[in-house]
C-alpha positions as a Markdown table, in Angstrom:
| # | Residue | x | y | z |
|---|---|---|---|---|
| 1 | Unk | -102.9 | 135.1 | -225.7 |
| 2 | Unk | -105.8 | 135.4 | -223.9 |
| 3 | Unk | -104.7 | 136.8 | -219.8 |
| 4 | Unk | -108.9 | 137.1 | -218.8 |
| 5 | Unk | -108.8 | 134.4 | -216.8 |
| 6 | Unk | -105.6 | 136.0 | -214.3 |
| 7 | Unk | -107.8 | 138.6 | -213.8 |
| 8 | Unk | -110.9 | 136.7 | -213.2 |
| 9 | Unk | -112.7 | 136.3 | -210.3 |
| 10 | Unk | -111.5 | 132.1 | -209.3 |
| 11 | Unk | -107.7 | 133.8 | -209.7 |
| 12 | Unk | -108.4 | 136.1 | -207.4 |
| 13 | Unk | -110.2 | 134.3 | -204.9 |
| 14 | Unk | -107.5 | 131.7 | -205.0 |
| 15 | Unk | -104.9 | 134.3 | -204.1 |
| 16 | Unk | -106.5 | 135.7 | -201.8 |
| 17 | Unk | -107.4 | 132.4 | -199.8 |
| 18 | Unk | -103.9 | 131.1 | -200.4 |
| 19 | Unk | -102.5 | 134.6 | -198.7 |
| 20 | Unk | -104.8 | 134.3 | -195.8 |
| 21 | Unk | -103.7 | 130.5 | -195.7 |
| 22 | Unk | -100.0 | 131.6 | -195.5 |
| 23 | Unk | -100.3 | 134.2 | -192.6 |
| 24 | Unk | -103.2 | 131.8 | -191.3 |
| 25 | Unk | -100.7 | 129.0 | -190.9 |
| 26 | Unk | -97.8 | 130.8 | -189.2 |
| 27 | Unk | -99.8 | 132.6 | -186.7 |
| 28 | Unk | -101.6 | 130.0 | -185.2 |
| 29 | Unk | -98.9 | 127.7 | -185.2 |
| 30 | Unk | -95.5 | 130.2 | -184.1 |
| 31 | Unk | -97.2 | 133.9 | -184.4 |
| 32 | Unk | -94.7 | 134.2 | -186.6 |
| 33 | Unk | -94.3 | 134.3 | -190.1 |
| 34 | Unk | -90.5 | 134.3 | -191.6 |
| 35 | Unk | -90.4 | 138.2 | -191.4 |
| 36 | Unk | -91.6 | 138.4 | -188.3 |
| 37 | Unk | -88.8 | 136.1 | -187.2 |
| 38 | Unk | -86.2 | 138.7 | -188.4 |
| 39 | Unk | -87.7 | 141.4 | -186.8 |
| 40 | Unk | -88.4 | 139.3 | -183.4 |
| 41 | Unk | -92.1 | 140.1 | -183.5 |
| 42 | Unk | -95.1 | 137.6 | -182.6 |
| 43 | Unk | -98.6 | 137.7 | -182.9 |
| 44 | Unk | -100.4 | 135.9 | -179.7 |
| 45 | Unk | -103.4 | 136.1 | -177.6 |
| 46 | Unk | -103.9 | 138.4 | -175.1 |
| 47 | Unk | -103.5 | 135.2 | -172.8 |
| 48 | Unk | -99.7 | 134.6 | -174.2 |
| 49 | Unk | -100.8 | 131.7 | -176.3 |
| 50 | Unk | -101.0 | 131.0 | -180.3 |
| 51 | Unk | -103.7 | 132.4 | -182.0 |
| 52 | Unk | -107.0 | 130.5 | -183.0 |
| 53 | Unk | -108.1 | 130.1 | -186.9 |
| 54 | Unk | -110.9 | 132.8 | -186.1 |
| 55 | Unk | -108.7 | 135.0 | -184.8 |
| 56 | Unk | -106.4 | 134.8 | -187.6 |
| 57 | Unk | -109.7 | 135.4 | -190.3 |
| 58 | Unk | -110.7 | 138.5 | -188.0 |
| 59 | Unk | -107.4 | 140.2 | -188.3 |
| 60 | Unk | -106.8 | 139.6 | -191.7 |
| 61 | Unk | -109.4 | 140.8 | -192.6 |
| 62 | Unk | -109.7 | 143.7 | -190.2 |
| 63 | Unk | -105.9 | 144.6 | -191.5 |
| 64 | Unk | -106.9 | 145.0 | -194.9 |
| 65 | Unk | -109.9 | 147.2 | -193.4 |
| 66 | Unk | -107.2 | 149.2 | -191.5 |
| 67 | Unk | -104.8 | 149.9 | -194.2 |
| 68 | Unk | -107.7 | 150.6 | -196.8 |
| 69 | Unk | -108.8 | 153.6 | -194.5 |
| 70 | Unk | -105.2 | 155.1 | -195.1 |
| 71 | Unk | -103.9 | 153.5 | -192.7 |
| 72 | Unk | -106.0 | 155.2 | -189.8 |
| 73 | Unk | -106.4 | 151.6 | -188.1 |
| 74 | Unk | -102.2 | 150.9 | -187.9 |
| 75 | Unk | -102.3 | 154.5 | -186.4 |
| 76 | Unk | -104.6 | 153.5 | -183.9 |
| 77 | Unk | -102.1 | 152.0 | -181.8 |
| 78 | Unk | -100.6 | 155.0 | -180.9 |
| 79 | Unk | -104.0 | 156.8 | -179.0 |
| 80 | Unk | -105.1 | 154.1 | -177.0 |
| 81 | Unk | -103.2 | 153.1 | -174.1 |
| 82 | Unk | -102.6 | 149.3 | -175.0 |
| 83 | Unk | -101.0 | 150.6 | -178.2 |
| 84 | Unk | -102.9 | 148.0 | -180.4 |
| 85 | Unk | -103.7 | 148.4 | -183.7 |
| 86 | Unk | -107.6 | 148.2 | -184.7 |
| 87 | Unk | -106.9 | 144.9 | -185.9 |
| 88 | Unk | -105.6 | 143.8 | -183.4 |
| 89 | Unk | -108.3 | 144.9 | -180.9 |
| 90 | Unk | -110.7 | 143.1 | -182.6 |
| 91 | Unk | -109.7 | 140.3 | -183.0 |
| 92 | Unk | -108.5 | 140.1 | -179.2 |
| 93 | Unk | -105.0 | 139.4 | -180.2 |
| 94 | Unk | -101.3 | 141.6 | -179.9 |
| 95 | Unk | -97.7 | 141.9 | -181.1 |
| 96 | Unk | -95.2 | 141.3 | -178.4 |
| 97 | Unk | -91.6 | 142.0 | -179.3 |
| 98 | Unk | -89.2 | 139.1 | -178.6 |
| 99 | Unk | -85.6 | 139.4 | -176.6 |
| 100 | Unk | -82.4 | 138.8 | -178.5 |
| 101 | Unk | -81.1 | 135.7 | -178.7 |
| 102 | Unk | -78.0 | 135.1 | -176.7 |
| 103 | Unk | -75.1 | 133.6 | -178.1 |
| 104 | Unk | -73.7 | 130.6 | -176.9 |
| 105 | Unk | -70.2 | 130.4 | -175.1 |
| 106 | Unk | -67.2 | 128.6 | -176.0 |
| 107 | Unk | -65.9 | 125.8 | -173.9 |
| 108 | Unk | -62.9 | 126.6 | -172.1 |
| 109 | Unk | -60.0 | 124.0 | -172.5 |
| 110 | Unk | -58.2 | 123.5 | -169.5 |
């Protein structure tokens, strides 16, 4: 069985397009992906808006940047007084954490 072409060069560039798709998709349309739903995390603009396409293509890419220098640009956040990551920064965008959501009361009957 011949597994060259899983390896290959068209495989991976179709992965990696169809991850940067996935993530594309749910940031600029909730700035959330399903994780990020559990967790109660979004990704906006520094405005409080969805991201745009290019933003989502800068920090991709810039993520993969960040965690390929061991991790130095996720640790980022925690020396500069906006706490972003380096991502983040440049691509002008941030993670805001999201309240709790409230559960609904039941009707009295009286």
């Amino acid at each position: 069985m011949n597994t060259d072409k899983a390896v290959g060069p068209a495989f991976q560039s179709t992965l990696f397009i169809s991850i940067f798709l996935f993530f594309g998709f749910f940031w600029t349309r909730s700035g959330q992906t399903i994780g990020m739903m559990a967790w109660r995390i979004r990704i906006q603009s520094k405005t409080g808006h969805s991201i745009s396409w290019m933003q989502a293509l800068i920090r991709f890419m810039t993520a993969i940047f960040s965690a390929a220098i061991a991790g130095i640009g996720y640790l980022w956040m925690l020396f500069n007084d906006e706490q972003l990551s380096l991502h983040d920064k440049l691509s002008n965008t941030e993670v805001v954490y999201l309240p709790k959501a409230t559960k609904p009361t039941k009707p009295t009957n009286k």
